[in-house]
C-alpha positions as CSV (number, residue, x, y, z in Angstrom):
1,X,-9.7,-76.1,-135.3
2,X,-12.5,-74.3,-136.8
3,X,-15.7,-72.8,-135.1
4,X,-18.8,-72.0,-137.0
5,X,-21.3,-69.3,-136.1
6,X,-25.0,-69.2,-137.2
7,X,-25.8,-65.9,-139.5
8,X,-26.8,-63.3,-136.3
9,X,-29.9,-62.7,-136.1
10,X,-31.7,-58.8,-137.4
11,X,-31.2,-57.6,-133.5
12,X,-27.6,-58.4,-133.6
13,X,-26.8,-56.8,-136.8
14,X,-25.7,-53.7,-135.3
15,X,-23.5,-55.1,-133.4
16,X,-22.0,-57.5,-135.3
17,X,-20.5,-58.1,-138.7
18,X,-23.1,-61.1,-140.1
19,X,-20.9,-61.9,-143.4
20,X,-17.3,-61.9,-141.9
21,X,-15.1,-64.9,-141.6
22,X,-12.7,-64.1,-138.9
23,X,-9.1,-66.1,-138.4
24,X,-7.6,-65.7,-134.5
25,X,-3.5,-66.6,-134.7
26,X,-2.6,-66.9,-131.3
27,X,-0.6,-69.6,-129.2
28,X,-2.2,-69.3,-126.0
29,X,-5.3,-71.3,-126.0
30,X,-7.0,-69.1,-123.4
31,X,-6.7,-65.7,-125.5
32,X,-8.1,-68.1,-128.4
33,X,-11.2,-68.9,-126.8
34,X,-12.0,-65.9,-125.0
35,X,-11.8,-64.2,-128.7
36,X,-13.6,-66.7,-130.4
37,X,-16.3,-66.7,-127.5
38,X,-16.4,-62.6,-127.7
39,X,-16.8,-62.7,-132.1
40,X,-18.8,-65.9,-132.8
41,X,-21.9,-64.5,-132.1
42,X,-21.2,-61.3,-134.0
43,X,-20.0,-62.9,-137.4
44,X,-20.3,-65.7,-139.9
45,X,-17.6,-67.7,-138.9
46,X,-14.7,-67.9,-137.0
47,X,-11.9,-70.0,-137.1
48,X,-8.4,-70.2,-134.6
49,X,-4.9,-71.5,-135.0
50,X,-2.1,-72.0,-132.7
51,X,0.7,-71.1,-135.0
52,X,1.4,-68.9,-138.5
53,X,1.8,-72.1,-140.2
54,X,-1.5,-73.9,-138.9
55,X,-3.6,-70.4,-140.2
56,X,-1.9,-70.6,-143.2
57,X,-3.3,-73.9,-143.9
58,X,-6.6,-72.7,-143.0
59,X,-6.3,-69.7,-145.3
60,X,-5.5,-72.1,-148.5
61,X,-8.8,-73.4,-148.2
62,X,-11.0,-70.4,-146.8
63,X,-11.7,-67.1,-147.5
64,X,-11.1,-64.8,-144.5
65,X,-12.0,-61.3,-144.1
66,X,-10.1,-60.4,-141.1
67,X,-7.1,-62.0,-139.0
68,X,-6.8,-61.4,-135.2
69,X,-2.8,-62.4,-135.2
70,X,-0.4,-62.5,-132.0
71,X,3.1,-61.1,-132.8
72,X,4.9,-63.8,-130.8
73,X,4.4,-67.0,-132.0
74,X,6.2,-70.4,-132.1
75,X,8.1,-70.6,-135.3
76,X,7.2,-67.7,-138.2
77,X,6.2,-64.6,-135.9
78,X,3.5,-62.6,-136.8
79,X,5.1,-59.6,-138.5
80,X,7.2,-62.0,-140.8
81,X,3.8,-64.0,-142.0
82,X,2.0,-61.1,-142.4
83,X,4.6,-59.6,-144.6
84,X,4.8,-62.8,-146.8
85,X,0.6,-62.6,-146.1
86,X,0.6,-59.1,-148.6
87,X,3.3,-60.0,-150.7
88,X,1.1,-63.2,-152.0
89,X,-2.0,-61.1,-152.5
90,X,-3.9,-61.3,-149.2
91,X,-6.3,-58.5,-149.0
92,X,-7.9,-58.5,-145.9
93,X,-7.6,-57.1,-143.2
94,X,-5.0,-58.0,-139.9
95,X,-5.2,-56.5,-136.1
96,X,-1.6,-57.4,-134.4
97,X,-2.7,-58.0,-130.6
98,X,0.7,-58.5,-128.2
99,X,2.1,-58.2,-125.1
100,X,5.4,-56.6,-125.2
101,X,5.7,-54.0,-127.7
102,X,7.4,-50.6,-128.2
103,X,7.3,-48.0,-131.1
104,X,9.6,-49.8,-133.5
105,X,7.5,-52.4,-133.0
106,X,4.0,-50.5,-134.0
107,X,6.0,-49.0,-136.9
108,X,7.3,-52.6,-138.0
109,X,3.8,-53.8,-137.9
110,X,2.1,-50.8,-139.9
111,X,4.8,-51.0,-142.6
112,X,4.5,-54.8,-143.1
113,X,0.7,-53.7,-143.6
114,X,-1.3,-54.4,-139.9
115,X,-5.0,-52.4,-140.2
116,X,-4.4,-51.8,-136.3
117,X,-2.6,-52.9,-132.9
118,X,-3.5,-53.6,-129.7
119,X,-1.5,-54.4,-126.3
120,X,-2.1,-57.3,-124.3
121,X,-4.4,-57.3,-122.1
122,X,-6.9,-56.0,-123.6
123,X,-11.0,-56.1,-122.7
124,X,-14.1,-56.8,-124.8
125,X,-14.8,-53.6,-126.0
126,X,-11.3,-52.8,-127.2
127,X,-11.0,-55.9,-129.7
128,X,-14.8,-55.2,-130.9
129,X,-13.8,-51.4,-131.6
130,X,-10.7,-52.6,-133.3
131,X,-12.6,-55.1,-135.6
132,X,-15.7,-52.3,-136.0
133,X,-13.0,-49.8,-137.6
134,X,-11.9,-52.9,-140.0
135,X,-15.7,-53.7,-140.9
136,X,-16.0,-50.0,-141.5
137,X,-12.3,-49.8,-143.4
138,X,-13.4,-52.6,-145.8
139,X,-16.8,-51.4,-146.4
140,X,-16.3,-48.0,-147.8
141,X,-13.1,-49.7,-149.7
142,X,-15.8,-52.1,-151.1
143,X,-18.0,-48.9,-151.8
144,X,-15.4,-47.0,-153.4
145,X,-15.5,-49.8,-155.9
146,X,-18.9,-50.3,-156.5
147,X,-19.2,-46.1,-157.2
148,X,-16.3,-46.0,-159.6
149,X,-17.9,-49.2,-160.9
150,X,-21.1,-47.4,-161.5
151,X,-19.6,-44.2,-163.1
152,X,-17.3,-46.0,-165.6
153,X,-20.6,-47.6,-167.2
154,X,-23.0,-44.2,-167.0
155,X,-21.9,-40.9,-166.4
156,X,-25.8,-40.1,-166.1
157,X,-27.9,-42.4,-163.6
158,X,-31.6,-42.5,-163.3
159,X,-33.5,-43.6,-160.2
160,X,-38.0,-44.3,-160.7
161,X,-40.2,-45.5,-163.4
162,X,-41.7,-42.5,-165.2
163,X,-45.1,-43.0,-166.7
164,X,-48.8,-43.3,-166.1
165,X,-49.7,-46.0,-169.1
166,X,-51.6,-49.7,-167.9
167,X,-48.4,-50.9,-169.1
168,X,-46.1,-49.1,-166.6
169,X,-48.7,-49.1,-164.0
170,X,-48.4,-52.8,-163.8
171,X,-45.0,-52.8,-164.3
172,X,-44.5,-50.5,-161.1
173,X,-46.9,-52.8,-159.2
174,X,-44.6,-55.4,-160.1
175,X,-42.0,-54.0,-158.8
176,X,-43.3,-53.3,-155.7
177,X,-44.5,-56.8,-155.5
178,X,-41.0,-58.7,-156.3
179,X,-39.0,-56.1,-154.5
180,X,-39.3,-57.2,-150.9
181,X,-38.8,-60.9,-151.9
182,X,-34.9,-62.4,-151.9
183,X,-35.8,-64.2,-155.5
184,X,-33.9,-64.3,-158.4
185,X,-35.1,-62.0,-160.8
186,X,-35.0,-62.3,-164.5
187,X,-36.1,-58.7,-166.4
188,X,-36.6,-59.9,-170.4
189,X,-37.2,-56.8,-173.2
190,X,-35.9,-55.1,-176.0
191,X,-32.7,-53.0,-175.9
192,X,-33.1,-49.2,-174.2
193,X,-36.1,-50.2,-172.0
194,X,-34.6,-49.7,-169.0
195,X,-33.5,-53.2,-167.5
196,X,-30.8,-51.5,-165.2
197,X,-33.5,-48.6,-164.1
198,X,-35.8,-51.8,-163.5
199,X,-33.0,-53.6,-161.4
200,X,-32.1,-50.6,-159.6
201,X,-35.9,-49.7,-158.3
202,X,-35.7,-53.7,-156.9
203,X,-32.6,-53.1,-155.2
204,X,-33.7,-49.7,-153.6
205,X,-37.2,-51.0,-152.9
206,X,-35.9,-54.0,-151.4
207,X,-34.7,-54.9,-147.7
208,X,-31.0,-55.0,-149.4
209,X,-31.2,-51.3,-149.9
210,X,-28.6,-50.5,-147.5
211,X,-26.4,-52.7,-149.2
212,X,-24.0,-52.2,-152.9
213,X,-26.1,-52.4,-156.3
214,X,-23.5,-54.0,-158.6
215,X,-24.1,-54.0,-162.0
216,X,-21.8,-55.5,-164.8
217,X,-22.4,-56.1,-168.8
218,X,-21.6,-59.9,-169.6
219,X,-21.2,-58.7,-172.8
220,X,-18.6,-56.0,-172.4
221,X,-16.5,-58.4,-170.4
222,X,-14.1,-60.7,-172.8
223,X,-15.1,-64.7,-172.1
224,X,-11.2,-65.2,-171.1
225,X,-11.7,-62.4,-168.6
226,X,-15.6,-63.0,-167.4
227,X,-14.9,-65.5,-164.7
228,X,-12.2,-63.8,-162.9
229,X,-14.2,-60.4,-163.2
230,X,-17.4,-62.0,-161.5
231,X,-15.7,-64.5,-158.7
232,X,-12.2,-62.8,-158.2
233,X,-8.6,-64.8,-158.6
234,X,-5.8,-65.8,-156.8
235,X,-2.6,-64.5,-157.0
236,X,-0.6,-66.5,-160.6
237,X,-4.0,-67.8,-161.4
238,X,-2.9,-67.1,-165.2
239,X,-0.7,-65.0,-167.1
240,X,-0.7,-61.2,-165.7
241,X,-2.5,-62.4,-162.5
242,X,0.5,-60.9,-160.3
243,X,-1.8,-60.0,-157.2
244,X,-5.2,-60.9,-156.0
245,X,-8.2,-59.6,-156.7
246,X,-11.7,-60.1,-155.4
247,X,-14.6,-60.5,-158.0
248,X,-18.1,-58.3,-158.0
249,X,-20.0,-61.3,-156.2
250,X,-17.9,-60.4,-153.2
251,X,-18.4,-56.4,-153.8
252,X,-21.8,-57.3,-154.0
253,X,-22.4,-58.8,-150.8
254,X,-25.5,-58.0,-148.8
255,X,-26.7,-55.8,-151.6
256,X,-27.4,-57.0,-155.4
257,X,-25.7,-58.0,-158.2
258,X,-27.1,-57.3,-161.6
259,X,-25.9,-59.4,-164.6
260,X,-26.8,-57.3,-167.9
261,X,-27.2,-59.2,-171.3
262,X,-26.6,-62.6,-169.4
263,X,-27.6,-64.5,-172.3
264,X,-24.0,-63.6,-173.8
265,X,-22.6,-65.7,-171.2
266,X,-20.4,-68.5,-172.4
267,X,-21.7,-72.0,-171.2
268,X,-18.7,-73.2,-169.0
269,X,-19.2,-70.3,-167.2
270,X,-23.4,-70.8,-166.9
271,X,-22.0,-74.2,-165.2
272,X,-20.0,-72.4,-162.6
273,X,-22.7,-69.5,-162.0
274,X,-25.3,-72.3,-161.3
275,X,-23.2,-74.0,-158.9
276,X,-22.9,-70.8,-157.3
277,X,-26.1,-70.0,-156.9
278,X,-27.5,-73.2,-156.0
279,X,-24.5,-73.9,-153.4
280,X,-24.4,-70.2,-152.4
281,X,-20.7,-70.5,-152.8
282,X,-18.2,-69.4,-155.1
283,X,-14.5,-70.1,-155.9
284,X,-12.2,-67.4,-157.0
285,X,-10.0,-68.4,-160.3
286,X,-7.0,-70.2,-159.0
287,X,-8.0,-70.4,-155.7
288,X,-9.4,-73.8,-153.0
289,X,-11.1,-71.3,-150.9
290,X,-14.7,-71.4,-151.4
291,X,-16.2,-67.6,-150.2
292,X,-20.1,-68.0,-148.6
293,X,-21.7,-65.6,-150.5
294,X,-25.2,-63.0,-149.6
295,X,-26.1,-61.8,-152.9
296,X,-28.9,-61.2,-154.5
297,X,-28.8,-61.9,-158.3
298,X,-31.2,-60.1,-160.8
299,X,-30.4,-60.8,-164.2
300,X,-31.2,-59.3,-167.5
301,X,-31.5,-59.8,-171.5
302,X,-32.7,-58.2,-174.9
303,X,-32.6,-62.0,-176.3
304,X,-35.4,-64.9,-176.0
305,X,-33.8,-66.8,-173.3
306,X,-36.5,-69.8,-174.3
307,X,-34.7,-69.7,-177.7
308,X,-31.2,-69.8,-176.4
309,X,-31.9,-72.9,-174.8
310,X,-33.9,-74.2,-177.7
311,X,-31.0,-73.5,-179.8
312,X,-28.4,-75.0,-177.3
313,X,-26.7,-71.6,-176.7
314,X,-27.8,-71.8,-173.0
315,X,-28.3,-74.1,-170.1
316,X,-32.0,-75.0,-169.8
317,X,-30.9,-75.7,-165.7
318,X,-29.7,-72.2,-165.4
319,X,-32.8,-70.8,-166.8
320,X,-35.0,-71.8,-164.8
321,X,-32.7,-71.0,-161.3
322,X,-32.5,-67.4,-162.9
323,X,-36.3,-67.5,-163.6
324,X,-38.2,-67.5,-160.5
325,X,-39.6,-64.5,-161.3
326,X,-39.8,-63.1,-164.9
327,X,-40.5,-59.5,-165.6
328,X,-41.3,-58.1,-169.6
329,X,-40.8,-54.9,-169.9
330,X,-42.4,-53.0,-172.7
331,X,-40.8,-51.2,-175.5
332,X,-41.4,-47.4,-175.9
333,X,-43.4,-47.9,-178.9
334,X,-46.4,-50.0,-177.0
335,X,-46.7,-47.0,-174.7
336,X,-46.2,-43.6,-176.2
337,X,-48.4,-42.0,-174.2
338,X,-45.7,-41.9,-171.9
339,X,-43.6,-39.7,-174.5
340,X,-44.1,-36.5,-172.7
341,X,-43.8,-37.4,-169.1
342,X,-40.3,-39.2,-169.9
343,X,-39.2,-36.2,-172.0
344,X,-40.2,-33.9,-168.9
345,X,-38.0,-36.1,-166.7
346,X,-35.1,-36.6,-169.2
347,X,-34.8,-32.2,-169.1
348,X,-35.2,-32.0,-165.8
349,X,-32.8,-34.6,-164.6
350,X,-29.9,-33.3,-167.5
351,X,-30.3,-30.3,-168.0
352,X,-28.8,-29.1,-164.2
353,X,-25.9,-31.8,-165.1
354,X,-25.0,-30.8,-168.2
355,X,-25.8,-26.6,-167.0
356,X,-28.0,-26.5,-169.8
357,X,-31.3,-24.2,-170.5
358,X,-34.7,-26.5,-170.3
359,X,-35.9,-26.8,-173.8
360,X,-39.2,-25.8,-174.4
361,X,-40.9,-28.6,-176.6
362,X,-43.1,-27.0,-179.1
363,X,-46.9,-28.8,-179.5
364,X,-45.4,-29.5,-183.1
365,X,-42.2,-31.1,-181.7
366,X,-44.5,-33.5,-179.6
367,X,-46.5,-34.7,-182.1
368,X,-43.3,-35.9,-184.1
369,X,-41.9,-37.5,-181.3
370,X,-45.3,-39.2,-180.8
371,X,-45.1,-40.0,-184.2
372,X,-41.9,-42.0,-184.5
373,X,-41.4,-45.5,-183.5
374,X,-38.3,-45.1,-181.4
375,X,-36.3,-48.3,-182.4
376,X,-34.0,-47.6,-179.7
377,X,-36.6,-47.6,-177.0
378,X,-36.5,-45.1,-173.7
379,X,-32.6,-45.0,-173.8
380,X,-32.8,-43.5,-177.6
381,X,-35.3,-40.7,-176.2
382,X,-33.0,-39.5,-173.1
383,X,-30.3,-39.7,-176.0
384,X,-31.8,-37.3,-178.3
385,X,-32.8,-35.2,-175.1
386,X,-29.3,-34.9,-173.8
387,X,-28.2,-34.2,-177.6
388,X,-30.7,-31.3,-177.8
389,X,-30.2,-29.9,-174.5
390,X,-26.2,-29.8,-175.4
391,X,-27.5,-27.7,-178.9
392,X,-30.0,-25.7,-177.6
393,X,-33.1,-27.3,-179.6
394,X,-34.8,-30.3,-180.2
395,X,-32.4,-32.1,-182.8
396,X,-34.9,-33.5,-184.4
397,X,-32.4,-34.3,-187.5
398,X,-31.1,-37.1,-185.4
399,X,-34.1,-39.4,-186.0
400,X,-34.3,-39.1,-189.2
401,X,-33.3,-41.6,-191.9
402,X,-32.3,-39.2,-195.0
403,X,-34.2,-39.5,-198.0
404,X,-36.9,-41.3,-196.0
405,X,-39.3,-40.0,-193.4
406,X,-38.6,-40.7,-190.0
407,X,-42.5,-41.7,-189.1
408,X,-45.1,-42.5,-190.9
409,X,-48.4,-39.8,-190.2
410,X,-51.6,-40.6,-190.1
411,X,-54.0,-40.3,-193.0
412,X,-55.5,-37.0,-191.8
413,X,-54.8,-33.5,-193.0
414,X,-53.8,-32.5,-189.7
415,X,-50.9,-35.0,-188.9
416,X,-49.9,-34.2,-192.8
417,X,-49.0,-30.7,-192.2
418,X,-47.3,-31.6,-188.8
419,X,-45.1,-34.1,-191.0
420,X,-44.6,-30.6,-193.3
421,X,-44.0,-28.7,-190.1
422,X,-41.6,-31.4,-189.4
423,X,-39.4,-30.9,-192.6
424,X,-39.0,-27.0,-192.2
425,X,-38.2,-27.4,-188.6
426,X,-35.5,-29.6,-189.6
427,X,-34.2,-26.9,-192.3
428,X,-34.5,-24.4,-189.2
429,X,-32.2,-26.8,-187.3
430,X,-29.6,-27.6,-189.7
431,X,-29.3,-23.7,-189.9
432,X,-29.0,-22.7,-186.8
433,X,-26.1,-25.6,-186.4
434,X,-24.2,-24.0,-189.3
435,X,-24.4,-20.7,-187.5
436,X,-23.1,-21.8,-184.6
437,X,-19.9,-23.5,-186.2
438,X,-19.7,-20.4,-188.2
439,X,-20.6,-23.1,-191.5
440,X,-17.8,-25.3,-190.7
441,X,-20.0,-28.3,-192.3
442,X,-17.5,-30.8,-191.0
443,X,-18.2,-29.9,-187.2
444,X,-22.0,-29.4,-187.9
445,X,-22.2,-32.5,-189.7
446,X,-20.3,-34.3,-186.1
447,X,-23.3,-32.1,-184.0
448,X,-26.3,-33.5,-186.6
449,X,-25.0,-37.0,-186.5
450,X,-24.9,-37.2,-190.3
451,X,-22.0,-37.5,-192.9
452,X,-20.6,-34.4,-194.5
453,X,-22.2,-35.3,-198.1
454,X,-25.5,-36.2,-196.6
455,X,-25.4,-32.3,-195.1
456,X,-23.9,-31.1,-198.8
457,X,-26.9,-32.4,-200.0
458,X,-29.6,-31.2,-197.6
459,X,-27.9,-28.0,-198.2
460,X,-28.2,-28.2,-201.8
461,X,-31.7,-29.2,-202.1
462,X,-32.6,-26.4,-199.7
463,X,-30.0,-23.7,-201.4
464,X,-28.0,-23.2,-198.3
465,X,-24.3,-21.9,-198.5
């Protein structure tokens, strides 16, 4: 028998655990219904079984977060299905409620891998304490995740839009604007402009806040591994698959997940991430439970999604679910004016990480950063500012092609001899570099970013030893 609970509503939240699906094991109907009375209103769902083998069918077709299980039971006992419970994978957690226990009965029930244990009888506060310190158990678990999730892509993360251009005025007021909506998000623009940053102000800006910000790169993720990375797999779902293992749409629940570069998704897999968001349900690999999912899903590429379906290379369906709302965001290049405010940022947000001295950014080091085009958008700026900060000046060799200028100056006398400036700060640079490795050209030529013979020339042009 299964019994269904309406989401609580924002006054119960507190007090309740409004994405849990709760299983109650127990062979006394009594202690059934006064638990499923005491948690329905508190969770997502509850469902009850008389016996280890009737949860166990429930279990093969539903995900369950937490199992309320009596030790005595008719047939399998508690201890002995909870056992075989972990050894097939099953994550979740499991209070062992009973009425005749003693210590080697705890320690039996901690070893075979029980979250808690509580004696018969027991009153409503107990069991709602016991399944509190779950909740809690499984959401910093969950947030454990998410943070070592988040570090293995950046070591470096920044939080705000920086810059007081028309263009990321309106983007801000965008942002404000789409924040406080559920809506799927869809952030289009060149490579460096800050997508995550983007995604990240959302979430933070957004009633979700509280909640995990999951990001993941659908194009760092093999195709063969993409599925089971984003919805999770049972236990022998293929080769290697020798436990469970929950995907990021679960990490992400309540909070948001952000799919990077989703254009680089392959197209059986659009198919399954539009069924999942239009049934707000998703199946893990392997697996005939189907998991009820809170997530919002803010999705981002550096590709013309319009042309991907054009060209067949993605699903015109699942464009249109992901576009509800469509934000552009500007390369560096259409707002330069915003050059020295980001650099500002960029050396006051690294520089205390990296226990570096703030440069000081000459009036001639500005205008040459103004100057250049900065392919590589915001992301190639905080680059070369992180670079800098790590040698102790602007490395202004790094954005140079050799041979070729780096930007093109203006035709006026004034942005000529900044451009002149430009080459002798360079020479300056490339010599201190060599001074600090003591002319070991092979380690200065790692620091520039250049190969050795491009520095063997440089220095031969300029008569440096």
């Amino acid at each position: 028998m299964t019994t269904s609970s309406p989401t609580p509503d924002a006054n119960k939240l507190a007090d309740g655990w409004p994405y849990w699906s709760i299983l109650v094991v127990d062979d006394e109907p009594g202690m059934r219904n006064f638990l499923v009375k005491t948690l329905a209103p508190r969770c997502q769902t509850v469902m009850e079984a008389g016996s280890a083998e009737e949860g166990a069918e429930l279990l093969r077709g539903n995900h369950v977060d937490l199992i309320i299980l009596d030790i005595a039971l008719p047939g399998r006992n508690g201890v002995a299905w909870l056992k075989e419970l972990r050894e097939h994978g099953y994550t979740g957690q499991v209070i062992l409620i009973t009425a005749f226990a003693d210590l080697d009965t705890a320690i039996e029930a901690l070893r075979a891998g029980a979250s808690d244990f509580i004696l018969k009888p027991f009153r409503v506060p107990q069991i709602l304490n016991a399944v509190r310190r779950c909740y809690e158990s499984a959401r910093l678990a969950r947030e454990n995740f998410v943070l070592r999730h988040a570090l293995s892509r950046s070591q470096f993360a920044d939080n705000g839009l920086v810059g007081h251009t028309p263009q990321m005025t309106e983007l801000s007021a965008s942002v404000r604007r789409v924040a406080t909506a559920n809506s799927t998000v869809l952030l289009q623009g060149e490579s460096g402009t800050g997508k995550e940053l983007v995604a990240r102000a959302l979430h933070a800006l957004s009633p979700r806040a509280q909640g995990p910000f999951v990001p993941v790169n659908c194009a760092s993720v093999s195709p063969e591994h993409m599925e089971s990375e984003l919805f999770g797999h049972a236990k022998g779902a293929f080769a290697g698959a020798t436990r469970a293992r929950d995907g990021l749409f679960y990490y992400a629940q309540g909070g948001t997940l952000f799919l990077d570069e989703v254009a680089e998704l392959p197209l059986p897999l659009q198919a399954t991430l539009l069924r999942a968001l239009e049934d707000l349900k998703i199946r893990p690999v392997g697996s005939q439970q189907l998991v009820t999912m809170n997530v919002r899903i803010i999705a981002a590429t550096n590709r013309s999604l319009q042309q991907a379906v054009a060209e067949g290379r993605f699903r015109k369906d699942l464009y249109y679910r992901l576009q509800v709302v469509e934000l552009a965001l500007p390369p560096l290049r259409e707002h330069k004016d915003d050059i020295p405010d980001l650099v500002q940022h960029f050396i006051a947000r690294l520089a205390p990480v990296l226990g570096a001295a703030p440069l000081q950014i000459t009036p001639a080091e500005m205008d040459y950063l103004m100057q250049y085009d900065w392919p590589g958008n915001v992301r190639e700026l905080r680059n070369l500012i992180e670079r800098s900060l790590i040698l102790g000046t602007l490395n202004v060799s790094a954005l140079y092609t050799m041979g070729k200028r780096a930007a093109t100056a203006p035709a006026n006398s004034g942005a000529e001899r900044a451009v002149t400036d430009l080459h002798t700060l360079e020479q300056q640079h490339i010599r201190a570099v060599l001074d600090s490795v003591h002319g070991d050209k092979t380690q200065a030529a790692q620091l520039l970013g250049i190969s050795r013979r491009t520095l063997e020339r440089r220095c031969a042009e300029w008569a440096l030893s």
